[in-house]
C-alpha positions, 0 to 999 in steps of 0.5 A: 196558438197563443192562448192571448192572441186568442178571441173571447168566445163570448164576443159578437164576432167569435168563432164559436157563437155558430157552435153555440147555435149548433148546440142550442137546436140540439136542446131544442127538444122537450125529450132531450132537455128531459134527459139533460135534467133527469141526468143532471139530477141523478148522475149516470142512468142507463137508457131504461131507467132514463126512459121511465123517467122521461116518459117515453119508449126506451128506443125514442130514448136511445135515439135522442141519447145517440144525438147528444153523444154525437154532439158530445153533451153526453158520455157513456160508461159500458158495463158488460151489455149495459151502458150508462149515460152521464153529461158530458160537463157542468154546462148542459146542465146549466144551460138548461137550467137557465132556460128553465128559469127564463121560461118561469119569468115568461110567467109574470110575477116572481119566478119560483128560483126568486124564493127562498128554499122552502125548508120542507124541500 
């Protein structure tokens, strides 16, 4: 297909705006965006260390993990009897990032991604 006669996908009509749902119900669980941000902030982890640092059980951990593989959010890595869990892309990550900023604003006032960098961070 001729990639100019293509359609935007971010217009209102696009093909793609029925995936976007599909992939916002798949973010639609506290575990899951736990993980996305845990694996955003540390790279590739096994489910164990995932699940330490998700605070929850390492099978509820492998459940969720094998739902974002199937959506293709995460990948995986085996070494040996172990596999190792990385996003996919960039985008999860930020999409969850963008909601996380979203959900400060429903706060009121300024947001703390409004401030600037506190130097002892």
């Amino acid at each position: 297909m001729n990639a100019d006669s293509e359609a935007c996908g971010r217009l209102p009509d696009s093909q793609y705006v029925e995936l976007a749902v599909e992939v916002f119900g798949m973010l639609a669980d506290a575990t899951r965006v736990r993980i996305i941000l845990a694996l955003r902030e540390h790279g590739e982890l096994s489910v164990n260390l995932l699940a330490d640092l998700v605070d929850k059980a390492p099978p509820a951990v492998s459940q969720h993990l094998a739902k974002l593989r199937l959506a293709r959010i995460v990948t995986t890595r085996q070494d040996g009897t172990r596999v190792f869990y990385q996003l996919a892309d960039e985008h999860a990550g930020q999409l969850v990032t963008a909601a996380i900023f979203q959900a400060e604003h429903s706060l009121g006032g300024t947001p703390r991604h409004h401030h600037p960098q506190d130097e002892a961070e």
